[in-house]
Legacy VTK file of the C-alpha trace (Angstrom):
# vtk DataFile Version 3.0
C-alpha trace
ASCII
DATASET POLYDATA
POINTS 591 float
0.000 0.000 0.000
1.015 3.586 -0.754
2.100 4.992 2.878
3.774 8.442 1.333
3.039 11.161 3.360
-0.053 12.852 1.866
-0.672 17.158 1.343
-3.470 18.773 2.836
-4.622 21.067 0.071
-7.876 22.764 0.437
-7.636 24.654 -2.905
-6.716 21.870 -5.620
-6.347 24.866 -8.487
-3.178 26.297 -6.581
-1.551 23.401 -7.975
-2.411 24.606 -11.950
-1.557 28.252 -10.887
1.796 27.003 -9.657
2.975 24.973 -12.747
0.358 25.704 -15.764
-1.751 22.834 -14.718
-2.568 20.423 -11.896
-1.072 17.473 -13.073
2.312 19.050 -13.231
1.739 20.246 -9.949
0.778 16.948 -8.410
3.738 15.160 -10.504
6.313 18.079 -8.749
4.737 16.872 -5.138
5.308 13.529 -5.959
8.898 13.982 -6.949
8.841 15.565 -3.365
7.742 12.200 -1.854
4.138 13.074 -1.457
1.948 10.043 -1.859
-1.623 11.860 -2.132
-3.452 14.892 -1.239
-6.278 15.656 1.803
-8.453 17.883 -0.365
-11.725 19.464 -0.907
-13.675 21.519 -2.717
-12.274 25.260 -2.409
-13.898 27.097 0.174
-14.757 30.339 -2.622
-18.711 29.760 -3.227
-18.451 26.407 -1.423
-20.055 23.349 -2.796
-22.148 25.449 -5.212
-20.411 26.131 -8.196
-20.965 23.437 -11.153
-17.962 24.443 -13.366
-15.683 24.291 -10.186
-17.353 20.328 -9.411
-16.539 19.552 -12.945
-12.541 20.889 -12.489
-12.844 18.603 -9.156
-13.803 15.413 -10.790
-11.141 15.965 -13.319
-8.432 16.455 -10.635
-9.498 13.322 -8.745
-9.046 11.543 -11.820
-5.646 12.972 -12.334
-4.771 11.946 -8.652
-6.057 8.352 -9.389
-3.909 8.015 -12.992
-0.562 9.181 -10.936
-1.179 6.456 -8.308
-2.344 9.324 -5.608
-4.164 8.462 -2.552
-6.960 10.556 -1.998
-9.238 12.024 1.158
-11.978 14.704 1.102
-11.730 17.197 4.251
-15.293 17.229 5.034
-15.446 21.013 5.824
-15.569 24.850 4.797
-12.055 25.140 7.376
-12.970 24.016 10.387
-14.110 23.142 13.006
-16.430 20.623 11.093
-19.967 20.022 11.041
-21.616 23.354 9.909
-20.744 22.593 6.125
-19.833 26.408 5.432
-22.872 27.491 7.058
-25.363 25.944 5.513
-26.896 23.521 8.124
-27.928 26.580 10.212
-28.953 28.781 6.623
-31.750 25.738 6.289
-32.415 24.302 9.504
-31.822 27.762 12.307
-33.295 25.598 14.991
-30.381 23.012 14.937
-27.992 25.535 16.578
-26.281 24.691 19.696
-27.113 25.093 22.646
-25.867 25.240 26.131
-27.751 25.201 29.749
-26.310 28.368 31.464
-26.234 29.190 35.328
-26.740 32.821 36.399
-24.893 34.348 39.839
-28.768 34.145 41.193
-28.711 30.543 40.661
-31.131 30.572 37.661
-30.298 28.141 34.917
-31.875 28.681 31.469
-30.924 27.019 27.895
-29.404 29.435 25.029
-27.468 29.044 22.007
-23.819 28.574 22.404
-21.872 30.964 20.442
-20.006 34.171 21.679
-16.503 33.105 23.574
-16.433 29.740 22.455
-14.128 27.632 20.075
-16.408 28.941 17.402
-16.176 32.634 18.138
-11.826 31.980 18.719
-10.050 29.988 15.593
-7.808 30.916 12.744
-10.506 30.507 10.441
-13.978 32.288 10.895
-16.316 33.237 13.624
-18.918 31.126 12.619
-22.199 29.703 14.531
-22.792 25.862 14.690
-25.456 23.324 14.942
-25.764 20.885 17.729
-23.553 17.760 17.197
-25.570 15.860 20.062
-28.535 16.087 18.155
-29.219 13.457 15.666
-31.226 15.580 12.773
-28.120 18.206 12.840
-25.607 15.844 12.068
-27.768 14.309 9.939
-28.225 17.536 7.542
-24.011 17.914 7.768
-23.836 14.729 5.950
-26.715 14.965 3.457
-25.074 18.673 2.663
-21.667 17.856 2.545
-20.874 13.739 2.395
-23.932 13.119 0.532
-23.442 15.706 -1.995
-19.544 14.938 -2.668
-21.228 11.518 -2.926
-23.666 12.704 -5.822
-21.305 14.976 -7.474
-18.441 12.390 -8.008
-20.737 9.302 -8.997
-18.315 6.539 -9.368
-15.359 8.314 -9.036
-16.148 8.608 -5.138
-14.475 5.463 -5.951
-11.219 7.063 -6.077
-11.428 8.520 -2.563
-10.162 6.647 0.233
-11.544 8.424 3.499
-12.816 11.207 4.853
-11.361 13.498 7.461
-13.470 15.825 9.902
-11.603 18.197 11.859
-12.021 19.543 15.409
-15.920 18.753 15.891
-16.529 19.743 19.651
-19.390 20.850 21.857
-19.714 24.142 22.024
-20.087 25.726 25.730
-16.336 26.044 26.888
-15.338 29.224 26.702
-11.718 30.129 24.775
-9.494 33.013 25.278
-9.259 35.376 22.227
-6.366 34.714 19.475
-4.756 37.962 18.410
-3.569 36.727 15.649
-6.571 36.088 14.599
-8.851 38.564 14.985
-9.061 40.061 11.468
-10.551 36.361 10.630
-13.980 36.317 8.371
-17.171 36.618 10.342
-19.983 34.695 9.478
-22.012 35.145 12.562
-21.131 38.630 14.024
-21.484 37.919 18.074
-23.806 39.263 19.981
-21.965 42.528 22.194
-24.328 42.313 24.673
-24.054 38.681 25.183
-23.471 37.856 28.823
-20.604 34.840 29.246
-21.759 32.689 31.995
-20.875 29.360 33.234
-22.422 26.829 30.612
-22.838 22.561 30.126
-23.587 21.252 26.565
-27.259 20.784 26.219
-29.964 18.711 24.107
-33.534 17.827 23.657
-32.576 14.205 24.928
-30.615 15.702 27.626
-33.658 17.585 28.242
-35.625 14.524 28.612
-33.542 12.629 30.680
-33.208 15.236 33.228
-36.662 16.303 33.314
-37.264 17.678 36.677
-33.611 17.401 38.117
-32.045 19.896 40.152
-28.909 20.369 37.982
-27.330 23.065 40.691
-24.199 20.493 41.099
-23.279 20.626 37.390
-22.335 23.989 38.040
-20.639 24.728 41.630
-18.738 22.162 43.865
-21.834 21.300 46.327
-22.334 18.060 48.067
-23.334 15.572 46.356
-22.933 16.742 43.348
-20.052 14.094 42.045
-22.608 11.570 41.062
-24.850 13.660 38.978
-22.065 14.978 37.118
-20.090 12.109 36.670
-23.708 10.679 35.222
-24.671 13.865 33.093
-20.974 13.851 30.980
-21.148 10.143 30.842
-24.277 10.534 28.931
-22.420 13.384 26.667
-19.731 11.041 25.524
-22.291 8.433 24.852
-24.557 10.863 22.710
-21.730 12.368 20.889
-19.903 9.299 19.969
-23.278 7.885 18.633
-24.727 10.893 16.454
-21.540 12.855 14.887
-19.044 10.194 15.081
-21.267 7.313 14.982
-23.537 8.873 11.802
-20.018 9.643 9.871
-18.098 6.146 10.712
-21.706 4.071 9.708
-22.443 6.939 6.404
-18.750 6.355 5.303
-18.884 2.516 5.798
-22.326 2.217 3.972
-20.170 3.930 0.857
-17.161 1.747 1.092
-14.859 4.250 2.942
-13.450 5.158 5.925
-13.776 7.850 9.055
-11.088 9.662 10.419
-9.866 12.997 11.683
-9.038 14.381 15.214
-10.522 16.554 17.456
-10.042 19.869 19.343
-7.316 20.189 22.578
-6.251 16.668 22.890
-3.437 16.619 24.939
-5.357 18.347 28.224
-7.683 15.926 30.091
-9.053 18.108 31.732
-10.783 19.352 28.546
-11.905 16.248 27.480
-15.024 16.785 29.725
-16.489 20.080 27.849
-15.913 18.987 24.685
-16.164 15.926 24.469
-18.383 14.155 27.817
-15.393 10.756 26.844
-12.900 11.565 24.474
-11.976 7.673 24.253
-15.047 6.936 23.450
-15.523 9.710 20.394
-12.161 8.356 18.688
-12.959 4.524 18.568
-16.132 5.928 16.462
-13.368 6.296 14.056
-11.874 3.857 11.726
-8.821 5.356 11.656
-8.105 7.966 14.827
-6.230 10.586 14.665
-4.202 13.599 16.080
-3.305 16.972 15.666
0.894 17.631 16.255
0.842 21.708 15.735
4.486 22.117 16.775
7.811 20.021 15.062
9.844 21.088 17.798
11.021 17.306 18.692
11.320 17.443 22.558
8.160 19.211 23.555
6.380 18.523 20.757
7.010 14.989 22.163
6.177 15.672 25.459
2.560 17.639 24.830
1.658 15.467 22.059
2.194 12.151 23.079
-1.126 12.544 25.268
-2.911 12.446 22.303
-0.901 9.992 20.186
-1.688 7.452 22.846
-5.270 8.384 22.967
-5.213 7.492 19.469
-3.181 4.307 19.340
-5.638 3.029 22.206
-8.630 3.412 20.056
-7.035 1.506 17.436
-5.633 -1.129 19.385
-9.153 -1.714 21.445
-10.506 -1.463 18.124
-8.028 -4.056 16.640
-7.032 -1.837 13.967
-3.725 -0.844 12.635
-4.268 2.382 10.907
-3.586 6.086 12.870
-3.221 9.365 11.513
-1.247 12.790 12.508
-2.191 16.107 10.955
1.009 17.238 11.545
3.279 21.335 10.703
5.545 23.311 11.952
2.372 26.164 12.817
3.410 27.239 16.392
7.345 27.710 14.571
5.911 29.793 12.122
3.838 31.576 14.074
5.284 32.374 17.352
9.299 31.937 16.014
8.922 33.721 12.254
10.732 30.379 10.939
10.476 27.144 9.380
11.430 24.034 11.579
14.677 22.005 9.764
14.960 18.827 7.989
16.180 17.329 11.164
13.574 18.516 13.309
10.959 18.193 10.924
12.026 14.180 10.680
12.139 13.559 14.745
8.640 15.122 15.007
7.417 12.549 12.780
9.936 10.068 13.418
8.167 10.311 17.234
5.140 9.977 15.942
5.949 6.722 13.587
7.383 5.603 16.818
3.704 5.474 18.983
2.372 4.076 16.382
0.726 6.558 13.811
0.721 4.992 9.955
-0.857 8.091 7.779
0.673 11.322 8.021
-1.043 14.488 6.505
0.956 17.635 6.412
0.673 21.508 6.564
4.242 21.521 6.127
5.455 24.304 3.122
5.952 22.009 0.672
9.013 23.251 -1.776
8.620 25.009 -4.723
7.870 22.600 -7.852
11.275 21.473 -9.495
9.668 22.849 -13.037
10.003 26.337 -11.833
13.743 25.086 -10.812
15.490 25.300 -7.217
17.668 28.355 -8.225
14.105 30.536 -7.513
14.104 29.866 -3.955
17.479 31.676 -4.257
16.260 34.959 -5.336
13.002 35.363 -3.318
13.486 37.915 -0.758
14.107 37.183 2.306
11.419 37.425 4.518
9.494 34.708 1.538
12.635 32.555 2.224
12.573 31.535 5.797
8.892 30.176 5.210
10.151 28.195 1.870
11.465 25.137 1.729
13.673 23.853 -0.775
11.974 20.432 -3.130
15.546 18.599 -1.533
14.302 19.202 1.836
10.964 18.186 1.516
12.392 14.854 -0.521
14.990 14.400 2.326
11.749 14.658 5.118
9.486 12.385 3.275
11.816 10.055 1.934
12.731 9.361 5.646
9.002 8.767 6.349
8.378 6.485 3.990
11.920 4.348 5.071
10.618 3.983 8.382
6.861 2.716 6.701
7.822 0.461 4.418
8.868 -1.596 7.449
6.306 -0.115 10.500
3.499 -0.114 8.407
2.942 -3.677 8.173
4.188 -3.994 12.055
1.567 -4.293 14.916
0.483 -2.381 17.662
0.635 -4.141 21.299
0.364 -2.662 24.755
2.687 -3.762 27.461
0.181 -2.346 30.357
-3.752 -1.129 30.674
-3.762 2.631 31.848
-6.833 3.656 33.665
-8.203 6.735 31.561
-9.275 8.730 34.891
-12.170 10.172 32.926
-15.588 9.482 35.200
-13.292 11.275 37.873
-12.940 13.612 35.679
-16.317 14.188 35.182
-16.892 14.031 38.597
-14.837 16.772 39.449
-15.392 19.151 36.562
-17.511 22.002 36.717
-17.477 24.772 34.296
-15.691 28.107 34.893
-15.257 31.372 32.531
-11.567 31.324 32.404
-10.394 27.505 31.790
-7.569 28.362 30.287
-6.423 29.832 33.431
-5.314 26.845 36.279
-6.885 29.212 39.300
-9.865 29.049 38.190
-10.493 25.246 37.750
-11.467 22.984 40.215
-8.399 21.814 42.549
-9.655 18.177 42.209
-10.071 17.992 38.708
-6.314 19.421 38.208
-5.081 16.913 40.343
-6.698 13.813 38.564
-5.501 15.577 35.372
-2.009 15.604 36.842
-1.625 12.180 37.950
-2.966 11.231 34.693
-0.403 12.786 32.290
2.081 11.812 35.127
1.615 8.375 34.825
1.427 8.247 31.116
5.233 10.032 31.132
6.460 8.202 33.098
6.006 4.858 31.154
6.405 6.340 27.967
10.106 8.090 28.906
10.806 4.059 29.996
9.819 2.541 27.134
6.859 1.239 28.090
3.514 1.124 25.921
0.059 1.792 27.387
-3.167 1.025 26.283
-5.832 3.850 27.859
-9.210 2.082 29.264
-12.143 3.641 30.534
-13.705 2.505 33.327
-16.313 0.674 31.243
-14.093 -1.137 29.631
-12.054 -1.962 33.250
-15.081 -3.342 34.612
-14.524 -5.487 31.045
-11.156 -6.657 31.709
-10.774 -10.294 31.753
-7.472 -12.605 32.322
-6.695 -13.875 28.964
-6.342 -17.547 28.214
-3.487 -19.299 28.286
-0.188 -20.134 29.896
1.224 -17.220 31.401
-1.305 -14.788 29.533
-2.493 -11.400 30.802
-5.380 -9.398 30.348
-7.681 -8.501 27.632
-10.350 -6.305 26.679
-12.143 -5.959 23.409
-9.211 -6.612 21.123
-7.076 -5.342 23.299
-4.599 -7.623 25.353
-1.601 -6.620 28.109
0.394 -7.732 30.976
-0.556 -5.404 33.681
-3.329 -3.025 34.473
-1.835 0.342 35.730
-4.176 3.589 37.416
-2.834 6.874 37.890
-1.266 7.798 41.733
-3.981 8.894 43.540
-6.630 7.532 41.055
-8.222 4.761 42.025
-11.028 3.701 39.896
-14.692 3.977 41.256
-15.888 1.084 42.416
-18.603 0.202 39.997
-15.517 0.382 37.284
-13.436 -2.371 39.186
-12.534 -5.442 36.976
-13.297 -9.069 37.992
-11.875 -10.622 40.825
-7.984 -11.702 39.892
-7.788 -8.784 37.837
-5.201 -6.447 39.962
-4.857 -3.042 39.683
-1.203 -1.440 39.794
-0.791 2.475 41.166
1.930 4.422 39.048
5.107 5.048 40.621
9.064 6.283 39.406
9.945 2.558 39.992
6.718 0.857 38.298
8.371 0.572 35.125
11.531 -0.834 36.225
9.361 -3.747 38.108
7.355 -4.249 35.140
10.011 -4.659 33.242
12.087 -7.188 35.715
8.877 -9.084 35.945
8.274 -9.611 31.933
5.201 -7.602 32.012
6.739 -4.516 29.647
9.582 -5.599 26.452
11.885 -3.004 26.952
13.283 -0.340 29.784
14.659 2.951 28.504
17.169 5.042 30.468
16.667 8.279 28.298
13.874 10.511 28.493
15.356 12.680 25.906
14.810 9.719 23.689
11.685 8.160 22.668
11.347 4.845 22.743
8.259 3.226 20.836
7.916 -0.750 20.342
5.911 -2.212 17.393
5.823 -6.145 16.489
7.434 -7.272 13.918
5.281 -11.112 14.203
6.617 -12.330 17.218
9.439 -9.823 17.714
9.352 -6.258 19.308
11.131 -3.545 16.862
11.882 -0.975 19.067
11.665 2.807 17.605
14.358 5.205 19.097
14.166 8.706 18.207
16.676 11.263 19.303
14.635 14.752 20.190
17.698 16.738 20.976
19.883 18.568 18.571
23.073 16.850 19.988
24.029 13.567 20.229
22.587 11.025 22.594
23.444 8.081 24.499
20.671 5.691 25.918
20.298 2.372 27.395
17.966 0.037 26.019
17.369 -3.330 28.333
15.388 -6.554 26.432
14.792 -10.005 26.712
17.697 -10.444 24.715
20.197 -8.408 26.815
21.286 -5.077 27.136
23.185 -2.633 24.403
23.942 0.737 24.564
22.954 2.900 21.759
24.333 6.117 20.429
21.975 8.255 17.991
23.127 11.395 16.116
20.557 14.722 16.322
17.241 13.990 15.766
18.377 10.870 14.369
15.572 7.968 14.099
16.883 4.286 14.014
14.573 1.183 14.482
16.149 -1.728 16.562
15.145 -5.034 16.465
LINES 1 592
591 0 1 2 3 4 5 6 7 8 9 10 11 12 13 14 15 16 17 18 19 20 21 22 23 24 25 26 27 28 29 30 31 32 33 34 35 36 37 38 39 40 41 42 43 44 45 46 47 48 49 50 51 52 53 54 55 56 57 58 59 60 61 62 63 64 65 66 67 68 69 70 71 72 73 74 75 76 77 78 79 80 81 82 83 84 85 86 87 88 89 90 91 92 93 94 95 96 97 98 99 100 101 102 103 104 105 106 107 108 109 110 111 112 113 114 115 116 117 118 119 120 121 122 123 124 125 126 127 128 129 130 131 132 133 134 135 136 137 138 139 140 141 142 143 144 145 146 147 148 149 150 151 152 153 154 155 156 157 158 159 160 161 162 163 164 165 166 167 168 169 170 171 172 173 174 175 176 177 178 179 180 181 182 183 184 185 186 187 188 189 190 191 192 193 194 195 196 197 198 199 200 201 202 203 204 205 206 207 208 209 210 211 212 213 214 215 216 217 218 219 220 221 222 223 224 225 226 227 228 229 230 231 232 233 234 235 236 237 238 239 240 241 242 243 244 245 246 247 248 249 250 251 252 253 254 255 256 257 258 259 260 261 262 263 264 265 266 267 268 269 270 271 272 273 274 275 276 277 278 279 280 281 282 283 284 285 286 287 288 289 290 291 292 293 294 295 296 297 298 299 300 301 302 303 304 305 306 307 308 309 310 311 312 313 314 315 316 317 318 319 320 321 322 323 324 325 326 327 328 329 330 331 332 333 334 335 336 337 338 339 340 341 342 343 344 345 346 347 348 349 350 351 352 353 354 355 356 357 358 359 360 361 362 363 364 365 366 367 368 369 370 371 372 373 374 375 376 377 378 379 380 381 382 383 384 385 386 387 388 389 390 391 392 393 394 395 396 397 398 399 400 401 402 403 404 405 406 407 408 409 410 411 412 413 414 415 416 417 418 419 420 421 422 423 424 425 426 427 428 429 430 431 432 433 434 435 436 437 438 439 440 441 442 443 444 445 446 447 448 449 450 451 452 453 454 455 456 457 458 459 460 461 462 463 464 465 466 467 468 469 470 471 472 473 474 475 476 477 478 479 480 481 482 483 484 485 486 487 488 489 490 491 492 493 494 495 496 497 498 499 500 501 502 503 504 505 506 507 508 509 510 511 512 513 514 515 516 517 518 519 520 521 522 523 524 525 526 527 528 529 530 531 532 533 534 535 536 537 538 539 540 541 542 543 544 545 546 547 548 549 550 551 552 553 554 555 556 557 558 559 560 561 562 563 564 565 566 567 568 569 570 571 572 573 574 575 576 577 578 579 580 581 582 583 584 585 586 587 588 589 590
């Protein structure tokens, strides 16, 4: 299978403007090492225009005749599920709303809108319909899936999967982006708009909770764990059935597959507001993925890794291979004025590779085509020159990508441990605030669990050691596997130890069966794992990631240098010890 790296895209015609036409453009990204294009129609009069749906089709067919894999982005920018506006232009009712708590204690329902996500991106201010109610989705697909599915006929056969990007509920407020406040407005805010403290809302919400007092969804009272840790479970569940749910089951019907990522992966804190389970959401998808905005190896590494093994989890409780990264250098180039390098570009992905992702789509600058000849970049002036990148770079980068696929791609994915996803404490601590971006103002508790969480998850990851997240659901779930000497398993999922945060013990309703014991997180866990067979390798380096893959019965261990000097780790096995030296950013796999 064609594993190239693949160009996101959104107006296919920049490619003819470039060269003369598209197919010289696509033919200079291929001699790049891109493999295929995440594209759509352009966002100028979207979906409408007939002559533009013609050019489409013609460019799809282009892609398929040069061997090109192809995904449609299933949005006008993002986040997805509006479809450019034009859910709420037919259908005003489906908006969003949120139930909203007033300093007098009155709680009333209203749209969702001013301060959120959808008021604060880098694309529009733009109002959005309810992605927890069934019809809204419903019209999102019939206006945008359906009619891509209408307009290209059979070649819909040339499209592989779709991608939806940063669907969310709606209530949690953001703080405003300078940068992008000159951004198109769609829906001009309401002024006069009070912010108050909001929950995502619903007509089956509405039903469910008929009669409730729902004071403890908004202020720390007693009591009020239960009834919150109820009200989000019931979220997650809603969400994960009508948006992801409705995509994953319209895409299968037509022979292709979901995927995308959502919005603020890496804080689990978040994951509450947005999302009621993120867990849940993602396995809705047939191939999960994440969003890497920075290629700054080492702290890329560090923030992003929460998501990639969000991801990776899905896929492995799914029993699926497949995981994707939407992955640039965006914070470089806008908070640093630069382009990351060839080396720093390849240990962000190499990282990446090494958790487990397979598909990589890029905002990267791709180089300038070969036809209009290196010896331009040269010349262009030189604020145009940091944010350029030469066709040999981009070669060098993706070249290096597909190296490390040809040989991970067909490798599989395999936990060493079960790692309690804290996220019914979560939502038993959470309550919403105006400011979540700022620490003070959350609830001590719910920082805490968050803590421990990404705590535990760095501290086997910097060892070497692979988890597999599980809600409590799917704890209560866990069974010992059959077998001589086998460990756990749940769904399609199997590992050698189950592992909960410090501090984080499950609730008791989520406890697994009797036999089934549950390991706190400590510094020394992963050493003991280790020493006992339960995890296949110990690393010494935290300034090295360490991912392991099998390769049938083998582990192929990963090791990415995320430093730009040389590095030195120690890399224990069943088979012994070695010590291995890796250059800057330097990726090497190890078997």
């Amino acid at each position: 299978m064609n594993r190239r790296p693949m160009q996101i895209i959104h107006d296919f015609r920049i490619l003819g403007k470039q060269t003369g036409d598209v197919g010289t453009g696509l033919r200079a990204l291929q001699a790049q090492g891109i493999g295929g294009v995440v594209t759509n129609m352009p966002f100028d009069d979207y979906m409408q225009d007939e002559g533009t749906w013609k050019a489409f089709r013609e460019f799809l067919n282009v892609c398929r005749a040069l061997g090109m894999r192809v995904w449609l982005y299933d949005e006008k920018g993002y986040p997805s599920g509006f479809a450019g506006g034009q859910v709420l232009a037919r259908r005003p009712e489906l908006e969003a709303v949120g139930l909203y708590r007033d300093e007098t204690g009155r709680i009333a329902e209203a749209p969702s809108y001013e301060g959120t996500h959808n008021c604060n991106n880098y694309f529009a201010k733009a109002r959005t319909p309810s992605l927890l109610e069934p019809e809204a989705v419903r019209e999102f697909v019939r206006l945008t899936h359906e009619r891509y599915a209408t307009e290209l006929g059979a070649d819909l056969a040339i499209v592989e999967a779709f991608f939806t990007d940063e669907p969310a509920l709606n209530v949690m407020y953001f703080p405003p982006i300078p940068a992008a406040k000159d951004v198109p407005v769609m829906d001009p805010p309401d002024p006069h708009r009070r912010l108050l403290p909001g929950v995502p809302w619903s007509g089956t919400l509405a039903a469910q909770y008929e009669r409730r007092d729902l004071t403890g969804l908004f202020c720390d009272q007693a009591g009020a764990s239960a009834l919150r840790r109820d009200f989000y479970g019931r979220v997650g569940e809603q969400l994960a059935t009508n948006y992801f749910g409705q995509l994953q089951t319209w895409c299968q019907a037509h022979r292709l597959l979901s995927s995308g990522h959502m919005l603020w992966e890496e804080d689990p804190e978040i994951h509450v507001p947005l999302y009621g389970n993120f867990l849940r959401c993602l396995l809705r998808l047939d191939i999960p993925g994440i969003d890497v905005l920075s290629a700054s190896p080492l702290s890329g590494y560090r923030y992003g890794r929460r998501a990639a093994v969000l991801a990776a989890s899905a896929a492995m409780l799914n029993g699926t291979r497949r995981i994707f990264t939407e992955s640039s250098d965006f914070c470089e180039q806008m908070n640093e004025k630069r382009m990351v390098t060839v080396g720093e570009a390849t240990a962000s992905l190499g990282w990446q590779a090494a958790l487990g992702v397979t598909d990589f789509t890029y905002y990267f600058s791709y180089g300038l085509c070969p036809e209009l000849s290196d010896r331009t970049f040269a010349f262009l002036p030189e604020d145009q020159r940091k944010l350029a990148r030469t066709p040999a770079e981009y070669l060098a980068i993706n070249n290096a990508v597909n190296g490390w696929m040809e040989i991970l791609g067909s490798a599989s994915l395999a936990p060493d441990v079960f790692l309690y996803y804290p996220i019914e404490l979560l939502q038993a601590a959470y309550y919403p605030v105006l400011r979540p971006w700022e620490a003070d103002s959350k609830s001590p508790e719910l920082l805490r669990i968050a803590e421990a969480y990404t705590s535990a998850l760095a501290g086997l990851l910097d060892a070497g050691v692979i988890p597999c997240l599980v809600d409590g659901a799917m704890l209560r779930e866990i069974r010992r596997s059959a077998g001589t000497g086998a460990g756990y398993a749940v769904r399609k999922a199997s590992a050698n130890a189950i592992v909960c945060p410090a501090g984080c013990e499950p609730p008791q309703d989520c406890l697994p069966a009797e036999g089934c014991d549950i390991v706190p997180m400590t510094a020394e866990l992963p050493r003991r794992l280790f020493e006992q067979g339960r995890a296949r390798i110990l690393n010494d380096n935290p300034e090295v990631c360490a991912g392991v893959v099998q390769d049938g019965a083998r582990p192929l261990i990963v090791l990415v240098n995320l430093t730009d000097r040389e590095q030195s780790c120690r890399i224990r096995s069943k088979d012994g010890e070695r010590q291995v030296k890796l250059a800057a950013y330097a990726v090497s796999l190890e078997r």
